[in-house]
C-alpha positions as CSV (number, residue, x, y, z in Angstrom):
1,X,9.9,37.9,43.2
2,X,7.9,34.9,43.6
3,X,5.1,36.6,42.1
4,X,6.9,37.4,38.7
5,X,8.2,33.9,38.4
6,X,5.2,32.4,38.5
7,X,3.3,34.9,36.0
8,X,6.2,34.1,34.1
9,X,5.4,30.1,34.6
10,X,1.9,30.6,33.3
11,X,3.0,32.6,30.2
12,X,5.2,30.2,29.1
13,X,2.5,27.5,30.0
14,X,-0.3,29.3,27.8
15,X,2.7,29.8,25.2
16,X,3.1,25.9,25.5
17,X,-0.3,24.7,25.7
18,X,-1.5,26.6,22.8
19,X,1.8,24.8,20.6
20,X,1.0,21.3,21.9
21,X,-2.5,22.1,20.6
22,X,-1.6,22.9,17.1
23,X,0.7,19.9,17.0
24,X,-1.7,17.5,18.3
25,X,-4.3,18.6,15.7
26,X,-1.8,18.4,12.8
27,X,-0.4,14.7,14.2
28,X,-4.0,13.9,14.5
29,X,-5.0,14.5,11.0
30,X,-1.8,12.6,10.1
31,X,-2.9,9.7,11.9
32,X,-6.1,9.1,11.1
33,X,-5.4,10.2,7.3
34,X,-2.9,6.7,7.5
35,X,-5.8,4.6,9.5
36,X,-8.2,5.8,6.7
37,X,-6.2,4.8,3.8
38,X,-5.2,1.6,5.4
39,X,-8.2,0.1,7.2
40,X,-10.4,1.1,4.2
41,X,-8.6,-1.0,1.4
42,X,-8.5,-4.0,4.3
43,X,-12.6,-3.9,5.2
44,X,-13.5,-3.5,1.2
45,X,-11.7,-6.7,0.6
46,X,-14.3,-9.2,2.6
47,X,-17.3,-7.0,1.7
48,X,-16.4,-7.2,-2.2
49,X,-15.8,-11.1,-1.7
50,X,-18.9,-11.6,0.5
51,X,-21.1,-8.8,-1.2
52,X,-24.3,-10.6,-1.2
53,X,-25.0,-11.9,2.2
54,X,-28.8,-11.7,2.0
55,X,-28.7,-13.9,-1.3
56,X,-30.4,-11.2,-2.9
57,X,-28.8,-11.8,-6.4
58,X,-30.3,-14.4,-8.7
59,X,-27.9,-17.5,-9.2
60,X,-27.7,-17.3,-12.9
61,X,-27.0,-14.6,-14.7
62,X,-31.0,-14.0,-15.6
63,X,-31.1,-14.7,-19.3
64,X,-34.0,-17.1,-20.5
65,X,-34.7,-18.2,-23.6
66,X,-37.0,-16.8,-25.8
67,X,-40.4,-18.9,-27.2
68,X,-40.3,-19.5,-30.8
69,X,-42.5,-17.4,-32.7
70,X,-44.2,-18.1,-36.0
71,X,-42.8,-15.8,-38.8
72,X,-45.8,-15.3,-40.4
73,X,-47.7,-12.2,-41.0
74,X,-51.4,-13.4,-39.2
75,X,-49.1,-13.8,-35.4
76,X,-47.9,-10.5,-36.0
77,X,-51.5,-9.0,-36.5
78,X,-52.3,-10.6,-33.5
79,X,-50.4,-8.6,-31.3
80,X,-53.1,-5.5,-31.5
C-alpha cells in the first residue's frame, strides 16, 4: 500500500518537475526579453550623450581653409 503511494508521489513529482521546467524556461525568456528592451534604451542614453570619453574627436568639425592658388597656366605646370 505504502509502496504504491509513494511510486505514485514520484510520478506525479516527475510529471510536476518536468511542467515547472517548461514554465520557468518560457517566464524566463519573458523576463529577460522585458530587461533587454528596457535597460538597453536606458544605458544608450548616457553613452550617446557622453560618446567620446577619450576626447578622441577633433573639436571642430575639421574643415580648413584652402591656400589661394594662382590661376595661371605656369602653377599648374608646376604640379608635374
Amino acid at each position: 500500500m505504502i509502496r504504491g503511494l509513494m511510486s505514485g508521489a514520484r510520478r506525479v513529482w516527475r510529471i510536476w518537475s518536468r511542467g515547472v521546467r517548461i514554465f520557468g524556461t518560457g517566464l524566463m525568456f519573458v523576463v529577460l526579453t522585458i530587461i533587454y528592451w528596457t535597460m538597453v534604451p536606458v544605458l544608450w542614453l548616457p553613452l550617446r550623450i557622453f560618446s567620446d570619453p577619450l576626447s578622441l574627436k577633433a573639436k571642430s568639425g575639421g574643415w580648413r581653409q584652402s591656400e589661394q592658388r594662382p590661376a595661371g597656366l605656369d602653377w599648374m605646370k608646376r604640379q608635374g
